[in-house]
DOVEXRO-101080 format. One record per residue (C-alpha): residue number from 1; x, y, z. Coordinates in steps of 0.02 Angstrom, whole numbers, plus 32768, in hexadecimal, padded with zeros to 4 digits. Layout:
VOTOR,k,xx,yy,zz
VOTOR,NUM,X,Y,Z;
...
! end
This chain:
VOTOR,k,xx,yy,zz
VOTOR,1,8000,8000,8000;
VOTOR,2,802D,80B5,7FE2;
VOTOR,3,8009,80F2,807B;
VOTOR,4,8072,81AB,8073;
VOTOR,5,7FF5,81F3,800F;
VOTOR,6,7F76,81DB,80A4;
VOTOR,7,7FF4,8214,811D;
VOTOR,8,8020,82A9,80C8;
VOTOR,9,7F4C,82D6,80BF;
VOTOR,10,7F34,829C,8187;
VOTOR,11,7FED,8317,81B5;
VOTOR,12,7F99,83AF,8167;
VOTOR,13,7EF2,8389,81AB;
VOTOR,14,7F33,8378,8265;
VOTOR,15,7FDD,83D3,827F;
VOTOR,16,8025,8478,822B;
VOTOR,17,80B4,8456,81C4;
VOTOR,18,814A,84CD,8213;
VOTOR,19,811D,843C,82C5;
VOTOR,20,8191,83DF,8304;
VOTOR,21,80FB,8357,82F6;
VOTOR,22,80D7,8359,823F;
VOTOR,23,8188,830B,820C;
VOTOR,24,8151,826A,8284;
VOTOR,25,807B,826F,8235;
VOTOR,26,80CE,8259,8192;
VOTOR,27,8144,81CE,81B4;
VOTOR,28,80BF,8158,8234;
VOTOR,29,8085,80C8,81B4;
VOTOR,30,7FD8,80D7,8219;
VOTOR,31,7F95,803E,81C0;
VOTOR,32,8009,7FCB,8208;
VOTOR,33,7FB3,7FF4,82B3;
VOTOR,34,7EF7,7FC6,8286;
VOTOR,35,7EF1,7F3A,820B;
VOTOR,36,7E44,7F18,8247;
VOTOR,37,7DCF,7F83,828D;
VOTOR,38,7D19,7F93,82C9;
VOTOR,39,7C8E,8000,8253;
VOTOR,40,7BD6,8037,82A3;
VOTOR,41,7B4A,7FFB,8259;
VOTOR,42,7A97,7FD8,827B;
VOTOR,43,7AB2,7F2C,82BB;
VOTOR,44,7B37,7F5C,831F;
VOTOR,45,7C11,7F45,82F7;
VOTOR,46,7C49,7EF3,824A;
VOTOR,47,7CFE,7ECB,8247;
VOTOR,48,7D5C,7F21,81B1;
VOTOR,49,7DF5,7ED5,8177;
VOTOR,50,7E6A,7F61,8128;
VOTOR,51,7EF0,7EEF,80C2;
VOTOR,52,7E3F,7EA3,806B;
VOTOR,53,7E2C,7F4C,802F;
VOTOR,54,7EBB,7FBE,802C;
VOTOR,55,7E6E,805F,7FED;
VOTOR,56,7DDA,8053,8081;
VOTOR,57,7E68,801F,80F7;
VOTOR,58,7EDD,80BA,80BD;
VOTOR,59,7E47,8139,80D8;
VOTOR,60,7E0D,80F4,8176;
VOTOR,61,7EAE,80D0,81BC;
VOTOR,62,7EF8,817A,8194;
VOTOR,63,7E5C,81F4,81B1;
VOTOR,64,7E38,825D,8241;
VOTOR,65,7DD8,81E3,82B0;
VOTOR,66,7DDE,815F,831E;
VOTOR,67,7DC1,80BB,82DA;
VOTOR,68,7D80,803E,835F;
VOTOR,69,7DE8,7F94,837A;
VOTOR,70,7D9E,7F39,83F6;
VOTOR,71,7CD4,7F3A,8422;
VOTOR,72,7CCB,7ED9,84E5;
VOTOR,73,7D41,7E40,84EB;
VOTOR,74,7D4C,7E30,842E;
VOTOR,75,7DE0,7E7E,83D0;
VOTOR,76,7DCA,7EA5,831D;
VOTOR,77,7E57,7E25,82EE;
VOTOR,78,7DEC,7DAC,832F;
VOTOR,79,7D4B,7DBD,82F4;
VOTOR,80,7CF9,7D73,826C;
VOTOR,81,7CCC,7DC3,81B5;
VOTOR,82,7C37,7E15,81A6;
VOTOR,83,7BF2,7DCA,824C;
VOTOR,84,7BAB,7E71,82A7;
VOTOR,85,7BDA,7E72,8360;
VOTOR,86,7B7A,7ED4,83F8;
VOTOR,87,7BB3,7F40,847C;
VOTOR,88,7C1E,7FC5,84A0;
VOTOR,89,7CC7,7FED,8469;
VOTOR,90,7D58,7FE1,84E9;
VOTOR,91,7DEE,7FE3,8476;
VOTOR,92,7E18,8077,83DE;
VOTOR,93,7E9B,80B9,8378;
VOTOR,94,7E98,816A,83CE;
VOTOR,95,7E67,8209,8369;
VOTOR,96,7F1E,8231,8304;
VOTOR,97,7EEB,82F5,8310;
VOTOR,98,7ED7,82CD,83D1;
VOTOR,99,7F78,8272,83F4;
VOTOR,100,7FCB,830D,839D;
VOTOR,101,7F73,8378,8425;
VOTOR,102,7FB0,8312,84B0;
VOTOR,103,804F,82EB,8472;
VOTOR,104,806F,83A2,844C;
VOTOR,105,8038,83E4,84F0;
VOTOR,106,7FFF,8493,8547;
! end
């Protein structure tokens, strides 16, 4: 996957370019971290498996947005295609625009 493309659009969305924090947006292959992840829908969680689709797993993976990896006990790497599961999330890929914030400080 050509992931620097996506990295380049999520650095400009989320830091300014003269930060010491753009240099590392651009270079974090942010896929790598969440090769499955959890969608909302109407019946409740569907597992999404990026490397099955590598354009869906490039714009989720390297958007502004948290991306939900484990719903209760069950970790996206675990669960099975297309099966929706119920409950609540308890595990994410964290908000890249938010880590920024933290990372960057007062």
């Amino acid at each position: 996957m050509d992931w620097t493309h996506h990295a380049t659009q999520l650095a400009r969305s989320v830091v300014h370019p003269i930060s010491r924090w753009h240099r590392p947006v651009l270079a974090t292959p942010r896929h790598e971290f969440v090769p499955r992840w959890f969608t909302a829908g109407p019946e409740g969680w569907t597992p999404k498996d990026g490397p099955s689709s590598e354009a869906a797993w490039a714009c989720a993976a390297y958007a502004d947005q948290t991306l939900v990896t484990k719903v209760g006990p069950l970790h996206a790497d675990h669960a099975t295609d297309g099966q929706a599961v119920t409950g609540r999330p308890t595990s994410s890929s964290t908000l890249p625009g938010l880590v920024v914030s933290m990372l960057r400080g007062p």
